[in-house]
Structures are given as structure tokens and as C-alpha cells.
C-alpha positions in Angstrom: -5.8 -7.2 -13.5 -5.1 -4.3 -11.3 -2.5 -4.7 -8.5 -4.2 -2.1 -6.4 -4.2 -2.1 -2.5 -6.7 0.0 -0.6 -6.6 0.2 3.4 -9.0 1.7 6.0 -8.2 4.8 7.6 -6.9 3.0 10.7 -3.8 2.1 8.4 -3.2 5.0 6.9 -3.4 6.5 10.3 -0.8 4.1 11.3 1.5 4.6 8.3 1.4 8.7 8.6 1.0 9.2 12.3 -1.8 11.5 11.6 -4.8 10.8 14.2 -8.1 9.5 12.8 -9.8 12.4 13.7 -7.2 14.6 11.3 -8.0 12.3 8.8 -11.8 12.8 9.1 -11.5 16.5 9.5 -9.2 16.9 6.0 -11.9 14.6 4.3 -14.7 16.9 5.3 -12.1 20.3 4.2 -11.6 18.5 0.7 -7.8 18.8 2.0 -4.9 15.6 2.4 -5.0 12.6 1.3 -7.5 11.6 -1.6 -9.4 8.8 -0.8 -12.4 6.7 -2.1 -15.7 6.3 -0.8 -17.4 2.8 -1.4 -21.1 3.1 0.2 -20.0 4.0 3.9 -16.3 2.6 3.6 -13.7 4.5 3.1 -10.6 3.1 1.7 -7.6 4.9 0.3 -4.9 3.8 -2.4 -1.7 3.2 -0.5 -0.1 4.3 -3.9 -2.0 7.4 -2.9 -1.0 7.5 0.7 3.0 7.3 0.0 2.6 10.2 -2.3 1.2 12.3 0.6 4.1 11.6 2.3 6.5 12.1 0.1 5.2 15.5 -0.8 5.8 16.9 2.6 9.7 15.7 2.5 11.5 18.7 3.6 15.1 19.2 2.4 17.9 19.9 5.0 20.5 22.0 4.9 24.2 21.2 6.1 24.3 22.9 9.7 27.8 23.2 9.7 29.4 27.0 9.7 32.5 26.5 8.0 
């Protein structure tokens, strides 16, 4: 049995801070997050949605001039 969890947009919107309509707007450019479209529902694979956001981790540098 799978041990798959898919949300709504609203929580995905939640968990990135990206607005709904950014969501909506990536989906139409084929760009983002992928996502699955059951009849007029669409749900995306939190699995899915942490990957995003790990992608876009952004290593720092030490600031200090020493």
C-alpha cells in the first residue's frame, strides 16, 4: 500500500509561501512544482513539494573578512 499524501494547492501555498495565484500561473507555464490533475482537482505529492523547496536552497558564504 502506498504511503502517499497529496494536498490542495491552498497547502502547498501555505508550506512555500508562494500565493495561489503563482501557483496557477507556473501550472499554466508548465514551470514549478509538478502536480497531478484528478478530473478538476488538483493535488500535489508533498514528497513533490519538499523537493521544490529544497532545490532552491541557496548556500551562504561566511561574511567575515578576515
Amino acid at each position: 500500500m502506498m504511503d502517499k499524501r497529496f494536498v490542495k494547492e491552498t497547502i502547498v501555498s501555505e508550506i512555500t509561501g508562494l500565493s495561489l495565484q503563482t501557483l496557477r500561473n507556473q501550472r499554466c507555464l508548465n514551470r514549478g512544482i509538478k502536480y497531478l490533475k484528478v478530473g478538476r482537482s488538483v493535488r500535489y505529492d508533498l514528497d513533490d513539494v519538499y523537493k521544490y523547496m529544497f532545490s532552491k536552497k541557496v548556500k551562504t558564504e561566511d561574511c567575515q573578512n578576515n
